[in-house]
Backbone bond lengths (Angstrom), bond angles and torsions (degrees), N, CA, C in turn:
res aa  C-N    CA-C-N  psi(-1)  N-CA   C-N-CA  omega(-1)  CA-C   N-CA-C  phi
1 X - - - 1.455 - - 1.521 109.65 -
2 X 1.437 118.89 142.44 0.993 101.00 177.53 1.375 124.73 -108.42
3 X 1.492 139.14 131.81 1.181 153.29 161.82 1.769 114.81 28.48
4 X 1.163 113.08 101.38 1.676 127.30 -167.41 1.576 98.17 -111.17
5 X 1.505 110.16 96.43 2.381 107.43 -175.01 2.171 77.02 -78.37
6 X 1.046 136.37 -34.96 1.252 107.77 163.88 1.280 135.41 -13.54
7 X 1.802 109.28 -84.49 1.174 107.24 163.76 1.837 143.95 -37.78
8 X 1.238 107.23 -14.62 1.113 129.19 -171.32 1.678 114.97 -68.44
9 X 1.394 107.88 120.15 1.867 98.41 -161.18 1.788 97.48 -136.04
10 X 1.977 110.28 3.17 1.240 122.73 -179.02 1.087 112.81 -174.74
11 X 1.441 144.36 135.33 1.719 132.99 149.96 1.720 113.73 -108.78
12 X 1.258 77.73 151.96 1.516 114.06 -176.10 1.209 106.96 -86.50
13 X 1.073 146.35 128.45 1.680 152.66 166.24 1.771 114.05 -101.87
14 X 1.157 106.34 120.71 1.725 101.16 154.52 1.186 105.59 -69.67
15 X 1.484 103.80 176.67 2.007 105.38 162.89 1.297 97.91 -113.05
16 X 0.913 131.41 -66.17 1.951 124.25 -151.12 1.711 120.41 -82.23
17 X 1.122 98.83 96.48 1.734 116.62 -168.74 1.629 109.82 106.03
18 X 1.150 96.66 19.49 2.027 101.66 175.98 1.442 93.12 -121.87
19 X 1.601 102.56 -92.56 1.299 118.65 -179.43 1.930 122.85 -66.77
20 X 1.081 93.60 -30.84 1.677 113.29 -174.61 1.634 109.04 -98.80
21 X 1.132 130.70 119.39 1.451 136.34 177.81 1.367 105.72 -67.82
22 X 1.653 143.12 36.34 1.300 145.30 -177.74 1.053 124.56 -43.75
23 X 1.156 127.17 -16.27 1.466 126.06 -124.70 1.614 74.94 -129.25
24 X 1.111 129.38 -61.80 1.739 137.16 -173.69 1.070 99.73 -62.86
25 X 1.803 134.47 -46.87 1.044 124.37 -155.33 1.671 104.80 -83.94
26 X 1.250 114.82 -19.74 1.886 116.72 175.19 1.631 76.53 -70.66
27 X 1.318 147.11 -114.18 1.206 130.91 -141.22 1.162 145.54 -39.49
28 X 1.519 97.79 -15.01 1.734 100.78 173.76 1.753 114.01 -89.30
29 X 1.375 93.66 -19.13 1.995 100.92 167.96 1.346 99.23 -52.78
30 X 1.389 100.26 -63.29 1.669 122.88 -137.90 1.867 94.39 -66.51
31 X 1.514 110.38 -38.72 1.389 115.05 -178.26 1.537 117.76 -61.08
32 X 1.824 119.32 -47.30 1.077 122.34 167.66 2.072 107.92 -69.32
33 X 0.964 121.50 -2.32 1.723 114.22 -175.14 1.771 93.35 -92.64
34 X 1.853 127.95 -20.78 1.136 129.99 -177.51 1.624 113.11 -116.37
35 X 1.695 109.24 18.18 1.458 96.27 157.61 1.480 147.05 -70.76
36 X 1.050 118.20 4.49 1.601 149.44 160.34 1.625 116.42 -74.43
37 X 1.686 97.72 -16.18 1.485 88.33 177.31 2.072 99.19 -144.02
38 X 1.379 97.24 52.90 1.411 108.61 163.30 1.687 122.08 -20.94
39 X 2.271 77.62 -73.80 1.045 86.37 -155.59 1.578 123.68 -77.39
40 X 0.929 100.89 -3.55 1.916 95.45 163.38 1.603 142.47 -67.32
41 X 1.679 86.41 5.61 1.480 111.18 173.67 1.518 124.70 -93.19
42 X 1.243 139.15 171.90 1.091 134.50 142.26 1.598 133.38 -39.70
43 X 1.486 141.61 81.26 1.071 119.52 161.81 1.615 96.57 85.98
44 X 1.692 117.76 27.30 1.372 139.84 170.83 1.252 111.97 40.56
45 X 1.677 109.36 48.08 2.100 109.89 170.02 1.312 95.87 -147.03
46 X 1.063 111.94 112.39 1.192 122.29 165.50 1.908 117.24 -73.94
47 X 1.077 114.37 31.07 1.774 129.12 -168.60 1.357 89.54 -78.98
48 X 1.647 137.84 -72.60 1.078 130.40 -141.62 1.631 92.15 -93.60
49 X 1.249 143.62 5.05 1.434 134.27 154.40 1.442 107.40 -91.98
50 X 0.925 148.45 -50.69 1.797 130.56 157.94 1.663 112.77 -47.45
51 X 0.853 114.88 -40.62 1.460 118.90 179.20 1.713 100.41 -55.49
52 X 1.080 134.06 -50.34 1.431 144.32 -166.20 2.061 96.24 -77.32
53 X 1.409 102.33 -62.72 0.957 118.89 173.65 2.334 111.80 -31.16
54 X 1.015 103.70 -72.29 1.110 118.70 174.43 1.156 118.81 -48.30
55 X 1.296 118.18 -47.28 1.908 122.10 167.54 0.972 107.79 -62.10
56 X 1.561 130.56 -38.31 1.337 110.18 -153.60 1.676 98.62 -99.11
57 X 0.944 107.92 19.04 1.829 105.90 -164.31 2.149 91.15 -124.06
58 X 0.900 93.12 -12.13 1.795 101.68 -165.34 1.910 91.66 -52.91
59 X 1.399 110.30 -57.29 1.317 114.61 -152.70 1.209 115.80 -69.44
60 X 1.469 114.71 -50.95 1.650 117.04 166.84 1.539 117.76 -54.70
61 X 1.620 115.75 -32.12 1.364 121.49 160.38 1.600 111.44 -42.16
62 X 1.026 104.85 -54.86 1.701 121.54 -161.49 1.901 89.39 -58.31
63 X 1.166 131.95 -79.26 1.163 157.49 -167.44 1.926 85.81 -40.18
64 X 1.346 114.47 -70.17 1.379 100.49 -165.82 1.208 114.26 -78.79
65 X 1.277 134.56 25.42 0.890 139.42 132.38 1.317 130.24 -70.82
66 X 1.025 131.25 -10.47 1.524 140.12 -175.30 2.077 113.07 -88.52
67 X 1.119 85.62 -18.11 1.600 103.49 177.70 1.477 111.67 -66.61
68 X 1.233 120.16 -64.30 1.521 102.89 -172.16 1.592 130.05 -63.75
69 X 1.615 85.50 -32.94 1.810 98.14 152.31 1.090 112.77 -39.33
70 X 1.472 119.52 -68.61 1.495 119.54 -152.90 1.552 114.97 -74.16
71 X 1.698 106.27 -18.89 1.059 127.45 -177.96 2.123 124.57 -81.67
72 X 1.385 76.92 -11.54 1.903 104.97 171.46 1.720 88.71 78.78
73 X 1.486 148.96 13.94 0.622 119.62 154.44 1.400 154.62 -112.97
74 X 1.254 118.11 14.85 1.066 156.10 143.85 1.554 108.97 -1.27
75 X 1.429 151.08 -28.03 1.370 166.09 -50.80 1.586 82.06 155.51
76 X 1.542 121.10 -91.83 1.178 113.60 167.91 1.644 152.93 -40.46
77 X 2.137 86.49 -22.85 1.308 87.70 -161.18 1.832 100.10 -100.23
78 X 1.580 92.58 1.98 1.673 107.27 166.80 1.281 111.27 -71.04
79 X 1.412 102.75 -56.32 1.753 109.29 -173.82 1.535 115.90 -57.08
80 X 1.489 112.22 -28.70 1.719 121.60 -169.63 1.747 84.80 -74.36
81 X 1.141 137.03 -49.08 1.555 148.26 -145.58 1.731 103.81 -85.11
82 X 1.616 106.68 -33.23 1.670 112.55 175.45 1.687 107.90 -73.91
83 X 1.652 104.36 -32.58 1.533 101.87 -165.96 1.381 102.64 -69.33
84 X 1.540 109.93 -50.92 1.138 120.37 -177.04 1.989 123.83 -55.37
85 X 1.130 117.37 -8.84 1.503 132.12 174.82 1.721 95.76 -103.77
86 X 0.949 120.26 -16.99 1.578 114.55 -171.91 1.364 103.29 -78.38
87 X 1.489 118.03 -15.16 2.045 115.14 -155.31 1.873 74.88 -99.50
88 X 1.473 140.45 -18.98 1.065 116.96 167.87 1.739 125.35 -135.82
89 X 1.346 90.73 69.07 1.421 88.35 -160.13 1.863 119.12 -84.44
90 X 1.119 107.87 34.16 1.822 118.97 174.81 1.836 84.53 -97.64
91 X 1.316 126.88 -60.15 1.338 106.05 156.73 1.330 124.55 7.27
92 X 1.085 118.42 -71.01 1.675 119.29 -159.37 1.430 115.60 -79.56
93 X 1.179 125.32 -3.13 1.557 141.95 -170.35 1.661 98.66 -81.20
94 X 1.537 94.95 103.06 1.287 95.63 169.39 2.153 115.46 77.59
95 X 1.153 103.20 8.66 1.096 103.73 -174.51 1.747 125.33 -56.25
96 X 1.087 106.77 -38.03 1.429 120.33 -158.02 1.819 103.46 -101.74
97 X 1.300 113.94 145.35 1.309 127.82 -179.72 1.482 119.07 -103.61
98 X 1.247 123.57 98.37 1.751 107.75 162.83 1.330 138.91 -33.61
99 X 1.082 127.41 136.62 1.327 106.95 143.00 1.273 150.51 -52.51
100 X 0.971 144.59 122.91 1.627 142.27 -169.56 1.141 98.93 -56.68
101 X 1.725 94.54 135.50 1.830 98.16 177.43 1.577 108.84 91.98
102 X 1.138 121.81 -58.45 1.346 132.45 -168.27 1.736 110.41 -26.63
103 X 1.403 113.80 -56.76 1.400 108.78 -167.17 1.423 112.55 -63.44
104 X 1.415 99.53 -47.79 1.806 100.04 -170.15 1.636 99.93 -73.98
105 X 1.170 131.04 17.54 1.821 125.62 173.42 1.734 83.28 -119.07
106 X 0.938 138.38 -30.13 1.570 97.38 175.52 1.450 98.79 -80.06
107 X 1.127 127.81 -43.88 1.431 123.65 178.86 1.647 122.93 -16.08
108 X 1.226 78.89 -68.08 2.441 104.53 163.98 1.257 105.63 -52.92
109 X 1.577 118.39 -28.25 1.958 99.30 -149.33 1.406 73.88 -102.65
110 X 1.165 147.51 -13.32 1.720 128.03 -152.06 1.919 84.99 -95.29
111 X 0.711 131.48 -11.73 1.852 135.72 -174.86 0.961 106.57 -86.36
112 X 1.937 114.20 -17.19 1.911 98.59 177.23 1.409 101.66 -118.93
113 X 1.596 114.81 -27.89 1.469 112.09 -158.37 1.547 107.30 -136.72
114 X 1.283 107.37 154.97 1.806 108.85 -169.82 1.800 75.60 -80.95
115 X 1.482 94.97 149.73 1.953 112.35 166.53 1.648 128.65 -109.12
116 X 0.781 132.55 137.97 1.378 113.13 174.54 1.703 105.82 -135.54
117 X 1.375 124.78 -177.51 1.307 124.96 -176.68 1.371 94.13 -131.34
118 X 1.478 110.19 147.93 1.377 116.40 163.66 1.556 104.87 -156.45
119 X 1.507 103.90 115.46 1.200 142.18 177.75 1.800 140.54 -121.21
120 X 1.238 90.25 116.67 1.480 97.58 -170.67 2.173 108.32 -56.56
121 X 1.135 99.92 -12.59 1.350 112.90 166.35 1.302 129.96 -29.22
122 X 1.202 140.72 136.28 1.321 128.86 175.34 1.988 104.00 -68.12
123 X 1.348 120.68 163.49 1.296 113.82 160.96 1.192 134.15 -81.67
124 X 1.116 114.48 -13.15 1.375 111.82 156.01 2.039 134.36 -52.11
125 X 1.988 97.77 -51.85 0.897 122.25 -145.58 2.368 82.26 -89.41
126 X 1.072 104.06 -11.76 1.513 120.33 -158.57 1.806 97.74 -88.95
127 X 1.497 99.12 -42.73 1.181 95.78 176.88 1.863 125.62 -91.44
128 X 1.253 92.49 -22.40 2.107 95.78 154.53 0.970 112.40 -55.67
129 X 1.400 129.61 -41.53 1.825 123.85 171.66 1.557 109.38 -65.18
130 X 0.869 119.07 -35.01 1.391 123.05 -161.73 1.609 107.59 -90.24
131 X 1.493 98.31 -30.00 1.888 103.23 159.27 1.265 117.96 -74.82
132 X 1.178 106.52 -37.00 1.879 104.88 -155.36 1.678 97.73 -80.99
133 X 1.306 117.36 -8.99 1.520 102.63 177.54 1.665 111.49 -127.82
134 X 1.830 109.49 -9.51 1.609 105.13 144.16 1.639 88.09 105.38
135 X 1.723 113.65 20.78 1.490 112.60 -176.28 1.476 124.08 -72.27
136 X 1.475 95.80 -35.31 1.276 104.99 -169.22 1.611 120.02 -33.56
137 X 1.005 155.95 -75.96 0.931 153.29 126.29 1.389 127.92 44.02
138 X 1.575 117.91 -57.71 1.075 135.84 161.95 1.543 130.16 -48.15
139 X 1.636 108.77 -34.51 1.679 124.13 172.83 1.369 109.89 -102.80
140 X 1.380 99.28 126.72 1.453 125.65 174.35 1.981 108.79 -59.68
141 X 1.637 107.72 -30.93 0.673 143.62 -176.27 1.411 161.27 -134.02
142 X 1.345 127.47 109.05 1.822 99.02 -154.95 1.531 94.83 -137.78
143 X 1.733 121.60 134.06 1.354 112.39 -175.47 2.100 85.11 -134.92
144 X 1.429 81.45 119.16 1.870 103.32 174.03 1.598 103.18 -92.91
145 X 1.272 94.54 -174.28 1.579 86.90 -162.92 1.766 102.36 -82.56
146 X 1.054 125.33 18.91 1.692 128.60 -178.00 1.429 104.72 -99.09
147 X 1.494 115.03 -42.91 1.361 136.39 -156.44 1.823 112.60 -53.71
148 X 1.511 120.25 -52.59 1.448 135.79 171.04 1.857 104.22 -89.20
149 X 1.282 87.05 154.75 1.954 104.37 165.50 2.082 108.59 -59.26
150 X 1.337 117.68 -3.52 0.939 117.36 169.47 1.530 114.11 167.77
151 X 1.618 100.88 144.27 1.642 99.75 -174.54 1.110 123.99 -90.59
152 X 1.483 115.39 -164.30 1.451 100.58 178.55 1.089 136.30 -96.34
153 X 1.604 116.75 135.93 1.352 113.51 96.93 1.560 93.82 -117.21
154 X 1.597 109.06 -12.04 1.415 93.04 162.84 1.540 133.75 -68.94
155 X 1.131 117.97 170.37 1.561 127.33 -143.89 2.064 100.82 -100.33
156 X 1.418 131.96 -4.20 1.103 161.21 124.43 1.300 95.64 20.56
157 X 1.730 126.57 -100.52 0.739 129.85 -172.11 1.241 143.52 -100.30
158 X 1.250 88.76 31.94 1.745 128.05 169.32 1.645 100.20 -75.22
159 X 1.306 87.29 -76.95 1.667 99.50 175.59 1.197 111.57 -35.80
160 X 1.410 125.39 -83.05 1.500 142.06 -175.32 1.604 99.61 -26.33
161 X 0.898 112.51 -64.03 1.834 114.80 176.76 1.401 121.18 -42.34
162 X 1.593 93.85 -47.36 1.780 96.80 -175.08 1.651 104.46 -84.92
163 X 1.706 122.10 -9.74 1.216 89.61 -178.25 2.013 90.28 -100.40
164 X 1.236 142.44 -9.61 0.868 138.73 166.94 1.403 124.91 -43.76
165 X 1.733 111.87 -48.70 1.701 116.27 170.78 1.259 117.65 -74.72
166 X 1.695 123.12 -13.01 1.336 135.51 -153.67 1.668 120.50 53.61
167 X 1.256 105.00 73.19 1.732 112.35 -179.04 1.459 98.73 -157.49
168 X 1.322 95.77 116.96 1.659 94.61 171.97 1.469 126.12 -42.46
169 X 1.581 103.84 162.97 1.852 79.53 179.70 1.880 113.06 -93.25
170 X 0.990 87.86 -12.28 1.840 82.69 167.73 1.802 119.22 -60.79
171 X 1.263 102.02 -15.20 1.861 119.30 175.81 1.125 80.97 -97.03
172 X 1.325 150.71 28.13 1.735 118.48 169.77 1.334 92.42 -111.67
173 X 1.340 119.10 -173.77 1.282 146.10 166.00 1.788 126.89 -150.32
174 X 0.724 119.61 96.68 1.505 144.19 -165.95 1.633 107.38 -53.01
175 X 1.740 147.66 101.35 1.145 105.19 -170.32 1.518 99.57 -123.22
176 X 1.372 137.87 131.54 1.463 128.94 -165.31 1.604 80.67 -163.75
177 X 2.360 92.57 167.79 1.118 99.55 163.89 1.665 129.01 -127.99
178 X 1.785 101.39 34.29 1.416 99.81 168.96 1.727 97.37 -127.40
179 X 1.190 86.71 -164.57 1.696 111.50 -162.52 0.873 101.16 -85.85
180 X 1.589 128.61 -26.50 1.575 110.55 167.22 1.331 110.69 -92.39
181 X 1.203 145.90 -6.45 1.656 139.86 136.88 1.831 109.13 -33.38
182 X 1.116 108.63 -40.50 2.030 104.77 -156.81 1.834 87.42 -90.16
183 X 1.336 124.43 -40.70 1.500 147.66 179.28 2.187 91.49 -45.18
184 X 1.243 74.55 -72.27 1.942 76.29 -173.07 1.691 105.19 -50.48
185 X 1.085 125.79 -65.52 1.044 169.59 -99.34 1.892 81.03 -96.46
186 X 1.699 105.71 -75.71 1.590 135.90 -179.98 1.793 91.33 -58.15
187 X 1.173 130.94 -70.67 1.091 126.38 174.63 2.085 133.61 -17.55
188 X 1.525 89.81 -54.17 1.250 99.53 -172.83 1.497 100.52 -96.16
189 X 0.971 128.63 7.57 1.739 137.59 178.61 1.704 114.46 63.76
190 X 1.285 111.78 45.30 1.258 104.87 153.75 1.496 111.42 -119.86
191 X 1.432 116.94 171.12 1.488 128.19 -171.71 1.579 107.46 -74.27
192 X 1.521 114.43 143.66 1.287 99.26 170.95 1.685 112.82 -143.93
193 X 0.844 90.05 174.99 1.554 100.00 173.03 1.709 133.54 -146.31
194 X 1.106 78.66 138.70 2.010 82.23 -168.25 1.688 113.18 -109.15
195 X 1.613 87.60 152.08 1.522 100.72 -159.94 2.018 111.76 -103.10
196 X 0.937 108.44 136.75 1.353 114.28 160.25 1.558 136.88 -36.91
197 X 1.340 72.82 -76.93 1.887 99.08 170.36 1.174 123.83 -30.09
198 X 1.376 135.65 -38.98 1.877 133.92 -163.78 1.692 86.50 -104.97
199 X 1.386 92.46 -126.26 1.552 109.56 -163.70 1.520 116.12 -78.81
200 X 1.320 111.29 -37.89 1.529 107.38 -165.73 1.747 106.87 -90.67
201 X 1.339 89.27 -176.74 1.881 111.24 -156.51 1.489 115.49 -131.96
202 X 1.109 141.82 121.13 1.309 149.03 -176.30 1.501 120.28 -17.58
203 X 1.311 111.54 -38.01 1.417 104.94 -165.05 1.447 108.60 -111.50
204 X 1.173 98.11 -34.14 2.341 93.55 157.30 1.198 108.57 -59.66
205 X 1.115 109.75 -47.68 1.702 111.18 -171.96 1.525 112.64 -53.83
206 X 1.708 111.89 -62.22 1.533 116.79 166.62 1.928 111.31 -56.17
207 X 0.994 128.04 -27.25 1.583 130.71 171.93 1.461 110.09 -73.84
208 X 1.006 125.79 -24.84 1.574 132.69 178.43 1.869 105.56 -82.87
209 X 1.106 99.72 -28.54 1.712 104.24 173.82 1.483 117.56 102.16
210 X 1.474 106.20 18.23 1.505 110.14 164.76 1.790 115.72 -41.24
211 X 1.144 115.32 137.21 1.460 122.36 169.64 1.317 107.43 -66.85
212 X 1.392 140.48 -32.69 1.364 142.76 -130.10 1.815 114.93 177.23
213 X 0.956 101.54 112.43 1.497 105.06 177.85 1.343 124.89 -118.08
214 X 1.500 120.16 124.90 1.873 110.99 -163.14 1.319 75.79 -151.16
215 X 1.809 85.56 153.02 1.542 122.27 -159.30 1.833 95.93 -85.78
216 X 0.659 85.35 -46.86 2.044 65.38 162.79 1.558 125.24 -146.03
217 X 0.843 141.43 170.37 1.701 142.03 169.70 1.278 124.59 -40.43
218 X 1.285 117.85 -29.20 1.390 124.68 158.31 1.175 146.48 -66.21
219 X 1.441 82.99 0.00 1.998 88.29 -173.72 1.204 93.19 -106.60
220 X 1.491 141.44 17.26 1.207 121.52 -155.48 2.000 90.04 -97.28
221 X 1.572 110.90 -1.13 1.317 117.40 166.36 1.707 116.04 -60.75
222 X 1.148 117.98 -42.46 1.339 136.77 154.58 1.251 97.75 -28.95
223 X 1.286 108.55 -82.73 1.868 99.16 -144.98 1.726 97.84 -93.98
224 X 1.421 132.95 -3.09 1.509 118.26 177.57 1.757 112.81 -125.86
225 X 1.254 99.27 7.13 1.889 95.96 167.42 1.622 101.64 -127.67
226 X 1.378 124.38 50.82 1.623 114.59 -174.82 2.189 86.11 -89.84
């Protein structure tokens, strides 16, 4: 079926490649960590080989990630990951990049629809984003990867969200840009839609069973405030 902003009575946000510029910001590390070796590139930028690099590594990423979840340990492997950011925590100041556009579209969407976040994120690392740019506020709701009995691509904290704002999840709308965003998303039976902008790619995204696919987060003004 295709994509009804009718039905729509709330959206769901991922963070990393929705709300969070992730996807640019691993390449611009990764580009300055390989300026010593320019020249083995095309025309001395190695941009469009991390760029390739990063897509094509996103999905099996996604997948092994699903293991410690499934494995119940996940709990630990948060706590090993908090200690380990604690021995440098000036690090975290300012770390993370928006997306363009991003603030002033939740701004609009919070005037029609309750919001929530759902992120495979640790909670810690979920709420530095959500400080460093003053979002919090905006979600009725926020489920990190601690928050449900399991994240996504399971359908967990899909639910938890929709029964947290009080809106069924068939009124939700799911909005992320990998396959395990549309996976959770299709799972728990609300509509979703997948994004351009971060990690994922048109035709996984449409093969995964996205309702709706737009080239970046911003257009989602287009199709849910007409």
């Amino acid at each position: 079926m295709p994509f009804d902003p009718s039905k729509v009575r709330a959206v769901l946000f991922d963070l990393d490649g929705t709300l969070a510029d992730t996807d640019d910001e691993y390449i611009r590390r990764a580009a300055r960590w390989l300026g010593p070796l320019r020249f083995l590139f095309p025309r001395r930028d190695p941009t469009p080989f991390l760029r390739w690099a990063v897509m094509t590594v996103e999905s099996p990423m996604n997948t092994l990630m699903i293991f410690p979840d499934w494995l119940g340990v996940d709990d630990i492997l948060v706590a090993g990951m908090n200690w380990f950011s604690d021995l440098w925590p000036r690090q975290h100041a300012g770390r993370f990049v928006i997306m363009a556009g991003v603030e002033a579209l939740l701004e609009r969407l919070s005037q029609r629809y309750p919001l929530a976040l759902v992120t495979a994120r640790p909670t810690r690392s979920t709420n530095d984003f959500l400080e460093q740019f003053g979002l919090g506020w905006y979600f009725r709701a926020v489920a990190s990867a601690q928050t449900a009995p399991h994240t996504k691509p399971y359908p967990d904290p899909v639910y938890w969200c929709a029964r947290a704002i009080g809106v069924s999840v068939e009124n939700c709308v799911l909005v992320g840009d990998t396959t395990v965003d549309i996976a959770a998303g299709k799972r728990a039976g609300a509509q979703t839609i997948g994004l351009l902008c971060g990690f994922g790619q048109r035709a996984e995204l449409e093969r995964a069973g996205a309702d709706l696919v737009l080239e970046h987060t911003t257009r989602l003004a287009d199709v849910l405030l007409q």
